[in-house]
Structures are given as C-alpha cells and as structure tokens.
C-alpha positions as CSV (number, residue, x, y, z in Angstrom):
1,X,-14.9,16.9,34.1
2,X,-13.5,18.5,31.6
3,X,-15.0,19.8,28.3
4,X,-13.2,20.0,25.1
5,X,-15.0,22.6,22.2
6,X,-14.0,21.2,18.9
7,X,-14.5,22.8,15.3
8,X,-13.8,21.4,12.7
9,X,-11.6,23.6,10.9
10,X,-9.5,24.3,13.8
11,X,-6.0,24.1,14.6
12,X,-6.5,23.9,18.8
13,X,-8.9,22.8,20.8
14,X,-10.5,25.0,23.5
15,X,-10.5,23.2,26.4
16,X,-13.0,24.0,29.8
17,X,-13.2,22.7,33.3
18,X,-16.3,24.5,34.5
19,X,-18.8,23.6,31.8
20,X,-19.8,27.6,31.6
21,X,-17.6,28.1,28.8
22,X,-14.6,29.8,30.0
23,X,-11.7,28.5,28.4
24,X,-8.8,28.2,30.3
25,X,-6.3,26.7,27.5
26,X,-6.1,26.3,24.4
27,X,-4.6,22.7,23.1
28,X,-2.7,22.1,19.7
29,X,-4.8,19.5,17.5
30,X,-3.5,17.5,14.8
31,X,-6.3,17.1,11.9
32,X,-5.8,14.1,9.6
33,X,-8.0,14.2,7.1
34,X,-8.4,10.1,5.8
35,X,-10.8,9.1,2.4
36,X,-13.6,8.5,4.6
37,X,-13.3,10.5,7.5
38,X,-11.6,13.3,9.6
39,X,-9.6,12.5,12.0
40,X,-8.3,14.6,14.7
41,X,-5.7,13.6,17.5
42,X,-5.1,16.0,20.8
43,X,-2.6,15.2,23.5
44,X,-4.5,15.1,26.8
45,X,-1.8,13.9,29.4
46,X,-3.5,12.4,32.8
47,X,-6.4,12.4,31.6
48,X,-8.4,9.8,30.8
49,X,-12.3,9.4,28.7
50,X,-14.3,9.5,31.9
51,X,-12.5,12.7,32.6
52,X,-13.4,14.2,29.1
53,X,-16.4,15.5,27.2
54,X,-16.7,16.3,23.6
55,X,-18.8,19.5,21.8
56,X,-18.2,19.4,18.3
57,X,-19.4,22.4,16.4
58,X,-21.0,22.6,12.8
59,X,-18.8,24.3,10.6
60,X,-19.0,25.3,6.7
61,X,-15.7,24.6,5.8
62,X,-16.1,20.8,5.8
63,X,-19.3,20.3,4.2
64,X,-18.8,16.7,3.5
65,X,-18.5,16.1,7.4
66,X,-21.1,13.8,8.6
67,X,-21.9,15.1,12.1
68,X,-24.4,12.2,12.9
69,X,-21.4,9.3,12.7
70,X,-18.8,11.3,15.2
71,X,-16.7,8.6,17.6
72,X,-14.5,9.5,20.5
73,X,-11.5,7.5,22.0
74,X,-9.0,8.4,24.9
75,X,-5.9,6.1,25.3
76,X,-3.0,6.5,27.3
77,X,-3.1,10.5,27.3
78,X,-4.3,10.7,23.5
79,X,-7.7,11.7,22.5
80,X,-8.8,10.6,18.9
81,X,-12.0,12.4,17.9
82,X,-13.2,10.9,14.3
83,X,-15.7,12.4,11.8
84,X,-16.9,10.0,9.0
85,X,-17.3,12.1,6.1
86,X,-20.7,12.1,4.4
87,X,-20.4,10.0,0.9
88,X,-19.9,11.7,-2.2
89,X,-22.9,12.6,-4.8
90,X,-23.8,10.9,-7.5
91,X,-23.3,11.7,-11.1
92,X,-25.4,15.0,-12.2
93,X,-27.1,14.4,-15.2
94,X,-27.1,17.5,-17.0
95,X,-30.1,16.8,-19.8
96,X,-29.8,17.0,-23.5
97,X,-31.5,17.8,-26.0
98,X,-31.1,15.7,-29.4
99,X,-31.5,16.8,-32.6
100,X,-33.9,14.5,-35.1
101,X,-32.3,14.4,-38.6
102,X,-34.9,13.8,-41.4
C-alpha cells in the first residue's frame, strides 16, 4: 500500500510505500481552491484507491479548512482529495453606545 502525506498548503505530495515515513518521491499536486471547498488533484498512474492511503495534516494557512468533512476519490490514475471548507462567521456586532438627547 502506498501512503500519500498531504498538507494543505502544499505544492507536492510526499508519497510512502513502507508506512514508516520514508518518502521515496515527491508528487506535483494541483490545489483548486472552489467557494466551498479545497480541492486538490495528484496524478497517480497504475494505481488505483485500494492501493492508496491518505494522511492529511492540519495546517495554519487554511484556517477555514474543515478537516472533519475530508473525501477521497481515485479514478483512472487521478486522485482527487477534497476539503469542505468550514462556513464563514456571522456578522460581528460591534456594540454602541447611544447618546439620549434631552
């Protein structure tokens, strides 16, 4: 099997085969980044999803990343690894104070 270490703001993708951590290529990865998600797209010729597992690490730069709604899809040698992004925040209120005229 191999593993595939993915972070998020990346521009490869390490890519394993003895699960210890060695890496043994690194993999260009196209990052598409969609209104409501991130999407990121790695050729992975002959291989196919049985063969393949994911790691995605946390990362800083893409705080809006939702890492608890991550989906994975290998077809016909292409990996597709999306991220839903978390939804924005609300309005602040920022309080105010009123004057009282007499």
């Amino acid at each position: 099997m191999r593993r595939l270490l993915l972070s998020a703001h990346c521009r490869s993708i390490s890519r394993t085969s003895d699960g210890a951590g060695k890496d043994d290529a690194a993999a260009p990865v196209d990052i598409k980044e969609q209104s409501g998600a991130y999407e990121y797209v790695l050729d992975v010729p002959g291989l196919r999803a049985r063969d393949l597992k994911v790691k995605l690490v946390p990362d800083r730069v893409l705080q809006d990343a939702d890492l608890g709604r991550v989906s994975a899809v290998c077809r016909d040698g292409v990996l597709r690894v999306t991220v839903l992004k978390l939804p924005p925040p609300g309005p602040v209120e920022i309080p105010r104070t009123i004057d009282v005229m007499p």
